[in-house]
C-alpha positions in Angstrom: -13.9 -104.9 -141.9 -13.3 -101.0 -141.3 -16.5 -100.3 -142.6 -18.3 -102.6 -140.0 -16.2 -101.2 -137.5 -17.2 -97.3 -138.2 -20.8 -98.6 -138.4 -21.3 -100.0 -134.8 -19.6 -97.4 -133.6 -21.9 -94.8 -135.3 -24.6 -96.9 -133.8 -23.5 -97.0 -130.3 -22.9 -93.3 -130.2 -26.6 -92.8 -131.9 -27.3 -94.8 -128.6 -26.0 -93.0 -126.2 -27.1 -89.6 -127.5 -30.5 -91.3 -126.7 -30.5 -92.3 -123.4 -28.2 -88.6 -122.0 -29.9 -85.4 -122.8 -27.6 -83.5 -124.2 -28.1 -80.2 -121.8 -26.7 -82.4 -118.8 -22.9 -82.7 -118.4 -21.3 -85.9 -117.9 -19.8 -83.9 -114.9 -23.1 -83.0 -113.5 -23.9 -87.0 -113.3 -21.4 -87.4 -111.1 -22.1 -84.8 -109.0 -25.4 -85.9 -108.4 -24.2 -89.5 -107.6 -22.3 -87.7 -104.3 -23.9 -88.4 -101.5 -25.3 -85.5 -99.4 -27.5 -85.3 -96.0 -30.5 -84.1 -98.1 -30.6 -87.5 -100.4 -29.0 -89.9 -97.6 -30.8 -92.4 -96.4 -33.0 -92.8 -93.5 -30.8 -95.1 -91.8 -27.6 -93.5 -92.3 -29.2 -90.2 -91.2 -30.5 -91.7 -88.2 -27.1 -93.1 -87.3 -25.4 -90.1 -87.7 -27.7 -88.5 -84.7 -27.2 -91.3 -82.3 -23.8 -89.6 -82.0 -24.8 -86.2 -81.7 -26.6 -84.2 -78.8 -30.2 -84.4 -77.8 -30.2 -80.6 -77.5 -28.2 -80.2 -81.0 -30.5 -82.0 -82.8 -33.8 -80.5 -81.4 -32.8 -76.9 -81.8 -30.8 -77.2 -84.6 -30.3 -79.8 -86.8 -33.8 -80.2 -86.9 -34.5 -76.8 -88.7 -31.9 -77.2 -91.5 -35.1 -78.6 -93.6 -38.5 -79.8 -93.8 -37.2 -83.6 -94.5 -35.1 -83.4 -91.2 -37.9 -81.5 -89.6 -39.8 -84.4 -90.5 -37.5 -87.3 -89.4 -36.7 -85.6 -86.2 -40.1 -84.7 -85.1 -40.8 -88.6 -84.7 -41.7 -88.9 -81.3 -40.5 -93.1 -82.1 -37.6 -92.1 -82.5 -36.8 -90.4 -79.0 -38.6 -92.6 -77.3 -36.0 -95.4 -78.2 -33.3 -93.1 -77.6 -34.5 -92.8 -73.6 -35.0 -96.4 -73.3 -31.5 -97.2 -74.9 -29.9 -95.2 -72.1 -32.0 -96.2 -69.4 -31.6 -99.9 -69.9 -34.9 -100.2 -67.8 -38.6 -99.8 -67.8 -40.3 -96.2 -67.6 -42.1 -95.4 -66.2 -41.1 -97.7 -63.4 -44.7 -98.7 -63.2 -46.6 -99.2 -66.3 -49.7 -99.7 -64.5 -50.7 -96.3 -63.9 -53.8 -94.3 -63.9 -52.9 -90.8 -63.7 -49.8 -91.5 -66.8 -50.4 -91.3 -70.4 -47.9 -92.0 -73.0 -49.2 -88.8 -75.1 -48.5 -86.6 -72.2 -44.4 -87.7 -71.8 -42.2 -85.2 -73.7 -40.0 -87.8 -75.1 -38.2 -85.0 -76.9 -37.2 -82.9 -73.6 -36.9 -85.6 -71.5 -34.0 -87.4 -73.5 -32.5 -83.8 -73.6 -32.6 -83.2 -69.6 -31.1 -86.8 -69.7 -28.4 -86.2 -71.8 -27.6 -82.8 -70.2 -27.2 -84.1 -66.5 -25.2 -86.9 -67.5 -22.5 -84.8 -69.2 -22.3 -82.4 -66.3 -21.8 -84.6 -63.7 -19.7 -87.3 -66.0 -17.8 -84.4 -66.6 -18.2 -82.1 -63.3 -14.8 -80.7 -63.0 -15.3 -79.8 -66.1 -18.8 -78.1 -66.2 -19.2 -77.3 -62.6 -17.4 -75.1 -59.9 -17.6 -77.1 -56.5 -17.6 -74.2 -54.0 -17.2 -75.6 -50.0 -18.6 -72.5 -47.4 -17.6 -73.0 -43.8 -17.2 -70.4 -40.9 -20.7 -69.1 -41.6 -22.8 -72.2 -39.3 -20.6 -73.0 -36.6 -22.5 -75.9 -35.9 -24.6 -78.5 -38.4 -26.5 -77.6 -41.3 -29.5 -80.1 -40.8 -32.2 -77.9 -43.7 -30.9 -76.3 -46.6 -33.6 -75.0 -49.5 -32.8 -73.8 -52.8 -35.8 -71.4 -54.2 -35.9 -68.9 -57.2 -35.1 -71.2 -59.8 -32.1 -71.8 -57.8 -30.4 -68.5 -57.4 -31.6 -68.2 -53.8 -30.4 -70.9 -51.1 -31.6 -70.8 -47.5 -29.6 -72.4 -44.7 -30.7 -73.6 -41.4 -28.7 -75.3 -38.6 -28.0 -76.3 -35.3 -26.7 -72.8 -34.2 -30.3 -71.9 -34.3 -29.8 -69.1 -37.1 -30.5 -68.7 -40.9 -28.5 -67.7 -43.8 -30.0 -66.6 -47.1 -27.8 -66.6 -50.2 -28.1 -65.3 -53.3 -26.0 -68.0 -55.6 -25.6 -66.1 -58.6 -23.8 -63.3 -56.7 -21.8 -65.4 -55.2 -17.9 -64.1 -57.2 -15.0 -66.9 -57.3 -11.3 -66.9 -58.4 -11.0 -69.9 -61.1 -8.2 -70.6 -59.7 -8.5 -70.6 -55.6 -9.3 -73.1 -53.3 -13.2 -74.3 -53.2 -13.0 -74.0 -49.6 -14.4 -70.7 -48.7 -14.1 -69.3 -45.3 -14.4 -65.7 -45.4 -17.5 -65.6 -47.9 -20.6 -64.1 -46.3 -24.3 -64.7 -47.0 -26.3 -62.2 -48.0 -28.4 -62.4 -45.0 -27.9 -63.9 -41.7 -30.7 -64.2 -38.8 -28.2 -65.2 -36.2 -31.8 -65.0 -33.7 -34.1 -66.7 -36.0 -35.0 -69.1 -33.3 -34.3 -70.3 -30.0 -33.5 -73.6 -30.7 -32.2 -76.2 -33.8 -33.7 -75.5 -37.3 -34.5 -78.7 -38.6 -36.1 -78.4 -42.0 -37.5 -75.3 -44.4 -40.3 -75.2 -46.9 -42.1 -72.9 -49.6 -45.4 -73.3 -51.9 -43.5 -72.7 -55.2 -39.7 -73.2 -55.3 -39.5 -71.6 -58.7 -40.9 -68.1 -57.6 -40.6 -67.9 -53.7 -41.7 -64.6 -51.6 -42.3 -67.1 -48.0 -39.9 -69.6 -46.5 -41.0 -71.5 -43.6 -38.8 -73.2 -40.9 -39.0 -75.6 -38.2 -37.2 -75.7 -35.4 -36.8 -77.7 -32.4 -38.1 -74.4 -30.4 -41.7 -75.6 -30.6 -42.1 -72.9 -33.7 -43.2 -72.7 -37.3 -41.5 -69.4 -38.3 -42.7 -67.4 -41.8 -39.6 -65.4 -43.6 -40.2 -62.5 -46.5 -36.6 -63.6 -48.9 -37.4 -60.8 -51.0 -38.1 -57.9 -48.8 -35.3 -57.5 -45.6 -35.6 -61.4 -44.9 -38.0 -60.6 -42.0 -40.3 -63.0 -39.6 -43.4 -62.4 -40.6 -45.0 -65.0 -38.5 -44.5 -67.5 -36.0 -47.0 -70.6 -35.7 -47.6 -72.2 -32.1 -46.8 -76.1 -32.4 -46.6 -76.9 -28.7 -43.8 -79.5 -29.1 -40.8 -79.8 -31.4 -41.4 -79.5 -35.5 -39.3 -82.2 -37.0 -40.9 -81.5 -41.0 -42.8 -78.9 -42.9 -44.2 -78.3 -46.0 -46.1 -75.6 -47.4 -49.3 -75.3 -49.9 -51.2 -72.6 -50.9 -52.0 -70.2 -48.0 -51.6 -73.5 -45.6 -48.6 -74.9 -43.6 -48.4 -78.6 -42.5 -45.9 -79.0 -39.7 -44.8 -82.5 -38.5 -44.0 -82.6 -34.7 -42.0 -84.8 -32.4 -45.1 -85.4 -30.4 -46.7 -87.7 -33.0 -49.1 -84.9 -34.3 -48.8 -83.3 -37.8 -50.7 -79.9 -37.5 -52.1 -77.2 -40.1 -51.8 -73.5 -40.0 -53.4 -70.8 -41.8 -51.5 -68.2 -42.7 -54.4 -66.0 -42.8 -55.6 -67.1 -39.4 -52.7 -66.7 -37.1 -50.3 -68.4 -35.3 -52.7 -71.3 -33.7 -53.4 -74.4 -35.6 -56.3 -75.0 -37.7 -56.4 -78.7 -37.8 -54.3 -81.4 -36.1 -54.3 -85.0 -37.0 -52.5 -87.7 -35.3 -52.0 -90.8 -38.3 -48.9 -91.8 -36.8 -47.7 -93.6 -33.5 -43.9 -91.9 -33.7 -42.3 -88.2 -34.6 -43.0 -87.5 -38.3 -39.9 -87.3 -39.7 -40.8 -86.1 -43.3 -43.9 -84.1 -45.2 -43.8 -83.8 -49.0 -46.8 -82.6 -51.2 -48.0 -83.5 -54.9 -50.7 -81.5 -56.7 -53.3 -81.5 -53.8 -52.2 -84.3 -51.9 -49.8 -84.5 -48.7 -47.6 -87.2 -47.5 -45.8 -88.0 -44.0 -43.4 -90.9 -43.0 -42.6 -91.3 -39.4 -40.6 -93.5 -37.2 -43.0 -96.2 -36.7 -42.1 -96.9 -40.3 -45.4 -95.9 -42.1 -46.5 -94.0 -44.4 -49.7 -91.9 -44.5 -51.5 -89.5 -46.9 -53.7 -86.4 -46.4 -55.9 -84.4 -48.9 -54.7 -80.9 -48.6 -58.1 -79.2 -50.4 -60.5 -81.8 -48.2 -58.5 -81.1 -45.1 -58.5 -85.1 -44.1 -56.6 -88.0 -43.7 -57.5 -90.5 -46.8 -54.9 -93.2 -45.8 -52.6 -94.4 -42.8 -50.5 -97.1 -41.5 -49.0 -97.9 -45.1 -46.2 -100.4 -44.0 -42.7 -99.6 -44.7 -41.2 -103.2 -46.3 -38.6 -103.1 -44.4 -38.6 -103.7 -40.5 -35.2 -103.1 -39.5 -35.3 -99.3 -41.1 -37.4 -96.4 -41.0 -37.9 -93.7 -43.7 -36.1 -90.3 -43.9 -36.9 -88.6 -46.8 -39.4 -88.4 -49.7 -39.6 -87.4 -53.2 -43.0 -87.7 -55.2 -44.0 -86.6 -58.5 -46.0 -88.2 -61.4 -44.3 -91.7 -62.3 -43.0 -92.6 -58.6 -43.0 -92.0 -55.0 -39.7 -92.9 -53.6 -38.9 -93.3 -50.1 -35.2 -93.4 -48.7 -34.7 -95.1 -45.5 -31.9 -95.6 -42.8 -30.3 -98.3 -44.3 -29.6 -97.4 -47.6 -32.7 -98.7 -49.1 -35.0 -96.6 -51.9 -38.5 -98.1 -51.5 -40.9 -97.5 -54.7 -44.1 -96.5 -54.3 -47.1 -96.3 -56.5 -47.7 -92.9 -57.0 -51.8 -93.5 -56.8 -52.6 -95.9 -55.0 -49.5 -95.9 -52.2 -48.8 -99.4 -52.6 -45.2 -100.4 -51.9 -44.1 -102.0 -55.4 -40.4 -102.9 -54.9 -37.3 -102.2 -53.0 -33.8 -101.0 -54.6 -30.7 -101.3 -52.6 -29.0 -98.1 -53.7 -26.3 -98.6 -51.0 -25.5 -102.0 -49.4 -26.6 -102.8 -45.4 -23.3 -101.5 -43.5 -21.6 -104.0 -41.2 -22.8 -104.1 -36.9 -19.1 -102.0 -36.6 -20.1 -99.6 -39.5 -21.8 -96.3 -39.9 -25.2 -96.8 -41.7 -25.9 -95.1 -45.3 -28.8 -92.9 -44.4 -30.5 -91.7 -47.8 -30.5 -88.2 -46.8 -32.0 -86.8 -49.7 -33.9 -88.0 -53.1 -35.0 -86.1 -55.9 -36.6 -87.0 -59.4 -36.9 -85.1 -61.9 -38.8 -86.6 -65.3 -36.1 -88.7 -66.4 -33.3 -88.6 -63.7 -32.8 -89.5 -60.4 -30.3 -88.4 -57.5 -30.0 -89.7 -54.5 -27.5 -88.8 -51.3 -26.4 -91.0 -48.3 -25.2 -89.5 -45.0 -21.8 -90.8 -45.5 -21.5 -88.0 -48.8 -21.6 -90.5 -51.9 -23.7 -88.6 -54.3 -25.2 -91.0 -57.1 -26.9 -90.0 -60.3 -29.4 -92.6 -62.1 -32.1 -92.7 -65.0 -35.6 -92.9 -63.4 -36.1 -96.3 -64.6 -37.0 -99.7 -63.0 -34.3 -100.5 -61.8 -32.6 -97.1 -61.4 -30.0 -97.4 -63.8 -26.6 -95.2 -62.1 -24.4 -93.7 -64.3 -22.2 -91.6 -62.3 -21.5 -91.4 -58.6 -19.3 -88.9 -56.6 -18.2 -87.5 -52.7 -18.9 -84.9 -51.2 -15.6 -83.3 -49.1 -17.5 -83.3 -46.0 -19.5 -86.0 -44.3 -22.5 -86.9 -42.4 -24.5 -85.2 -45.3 -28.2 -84.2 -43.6 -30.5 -82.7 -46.6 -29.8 -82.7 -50.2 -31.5 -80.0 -53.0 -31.2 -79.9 -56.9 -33.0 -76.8 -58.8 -32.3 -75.5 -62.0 -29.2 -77.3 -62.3 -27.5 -76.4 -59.1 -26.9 -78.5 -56.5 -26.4 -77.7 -52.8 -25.8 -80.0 -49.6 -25.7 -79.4 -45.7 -23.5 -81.6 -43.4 -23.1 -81.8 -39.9 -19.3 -80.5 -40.6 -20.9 -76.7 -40.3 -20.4 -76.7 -43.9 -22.8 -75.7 -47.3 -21.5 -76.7 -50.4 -22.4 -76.4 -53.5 -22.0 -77.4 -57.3 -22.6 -74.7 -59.7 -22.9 -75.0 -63.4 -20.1 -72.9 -64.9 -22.1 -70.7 -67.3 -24.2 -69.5 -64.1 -20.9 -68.2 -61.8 -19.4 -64.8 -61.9 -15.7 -65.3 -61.5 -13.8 -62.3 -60.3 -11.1 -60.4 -62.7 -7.6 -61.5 -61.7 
């Protein structure tokens, strides 16, 4: 029986010596077995990046090798990402001309998502709120942010402009965010003889020309970079409610019902004047080379800047008991805020209104209204500002999908801007504040 015994064992090491090379360890098996991000599975690997930044894993993770390289560069993949956060449709309408799929950065625009929801989820955190007072001593109905954000102009009610430079601007971390005794770095305490009531430029991102509108019956032209100087004033004739700028061209909204264009070549008189509405225009925005104007007869109308004529008018607000106040237009939407708290979506090419979305709900007869007083979009986000200070952050999607809100410490809010990642607000409480990402604030040496 021991001999039967020593032969199968003879033949089972014979075996085995077979089937393992001899130059591999048994300890080297093993090792091989562990699991590492290289051999991991597709689905564990994707799983592992739904938990980890957008940026992260663009700029980094992404680079560690060619398989990840290859994984991550699936334009599937962030795609699904944005529409899991959204919870909605984007673009809001599908049924655009001007949109293609292949032109959407799916990629940056899940990162720009991702980014503004952890600042403002976590604004105390990532943000200085900085409240400036004692500058305006009366409201602050237009407020611009230019430069990629570092410059801010201010307009109000005490007739004057303020030009700050927001990067300059030196903080305690550990004092009040009411400011009293900062000072801008300009101030035009003549810049006109009466109300300010909106400002514009042709390229926010690289501004030399701000232009302001004031209740004075004047279009004024300011050089920001060289003394902050009036360079020209345009002639309206009546109140300018609105402008906007394009090119060497300035489109001023009045209270008389006209909306005129100025040359900055030719002078101070107008070049064209159109009348498409039958009320004051209360808002002009422009998109690539068209122009659009909302007035209080609660219509919409849209001009061809390059043609110099009106293509359309009397587009019909949906709702009859408010009128529009502000406008924000860009490739996927045109959205229009009204007096009652309503965000109306447009079609961006053919100016159709598509739907309604009740950002904040109709105030009781006793109540104060929630005026959207300002609305902008950028590719995947959305932010939107009533009168009454509440501040609300959405995905661009249909519906807006809101995933933080927050107040302002002053109300009656009258103009919102967002550049670069800073956000500023004027309110009829004399008051400019802002919200500052932290990386971009100097903070004085205590």
């Amino acid at each position: 029986m021991c001999d039967v015994l020593q032969s199968v064992k003879e033949q089972l090491v014979d075996i085995e010596n077979e089937c393992i090379s001899p130059c591999v360890k048994l300890d080297d098996m093993y090792n091989a077995a562990e699991p590492c991000l290289q051999n991991m599975p597709l689905e564990i690997i994707l799983k592992i990046c739904s938990y980890l930044d957008a940026n992260f894993i663009k700029n980094n993770l992404s680079k560690v090798c060619q398989r990840f390289n290859d994984i991550l560069d699936d334009i599937s993949l962030w795609k699904y990402r944005a529409s899991c956060k959204m919870r909605g449709c984007f673009p809001p309408l599908f049924n655009l001309d001007s949109w293609k799929e292949d032109d959407v950065d799916w990629t940056d625009m899940c990162i720009e998502m991702e980014a503004e929801r952890n600042k403002w989820c976590n604004v105390d955190k990532t943000t200085k709120h900085l409240v400036i007072k004692d500058v305006h001593y009366a409201s602050v109905d237009a407020v611009i942010l230019v430069n990629k954000g570092q410059t801010c102009i201010s307009g109000g009610r005490d007739r004057c402009l303020a030009l700050w430079n927001v990067l300059d601007i030196q903080i305690d971390d550990n004092i009040d965010t009411v400011l009293t005794d900062l000072k801008p770095t300009k101030i035009r305490h003549d810049a006109h003889a009466g109300w300010v009531w909106d400002l514009a430029t042709v390229d926010v991102d690289s501004a030399n020309t701000v232009y302001s509108a004031s209740w004075d019956n004047t279009v004024k032209a300011w050089d920001i970079n060289c003394g902050f100087e009036c360079i020209e004033t345009f002639n309206c004739s009546m109140s300018a409610l609105s402008v906007v700028a394009y090119g060497n061209n300035v489109m001023a909204g009045l209270y008389s019902k006209k909306i005129l264009t100025f040359d900055i070549r030719c002078g101070p008189n107008p070049t064209n004047v159109y009348k498409p509405h039958r009320g004051p225009i209360l808002a002009l925005t422009t998109h690539k080379n068209q122009i659009a104007s909302v007035s209080e007869d609660k219509t919409l109308a849209i001009f061809d800047s390059v043609a110099g004529k009106v293509l359309k008018t009397d587009i019909k607000m949906p709702s009859e008991k408010a009128y529009p106040v502000s406008l924000s237009w860009n490739t996927y939407a045109m959205y229009i805020g009204d007096s009652k708290g309503c965000l109306h979506l447009f079609d961006p090419n053919n100016h159709n209104c598509v739907r309604t979305h009740e950002l904040w709900q109709e105030a009781s007869i006793t109540e104060p209204s929630n005026r959207i007083a300002g609305c902008h979009q950028g590719d995947g986000t959305l932010i939107a500002c009533s009168d009454r200070g509440e501040i609300k952050f959405l995905y661009n999607s249909s519906p807006p999908t809101e995933y933080k809100s927050m107040q302002t410490s002053t109300v009656d809010v009258t103009q919102l801007q967002y550049l670069n990642g800073i956000l500023a607000v004027g309110t009829c409480d004399s008051a400019l504040e802002f919200w500052i990402p932290n990386e971009q604030l100097k903070y004085n040496n205590l």
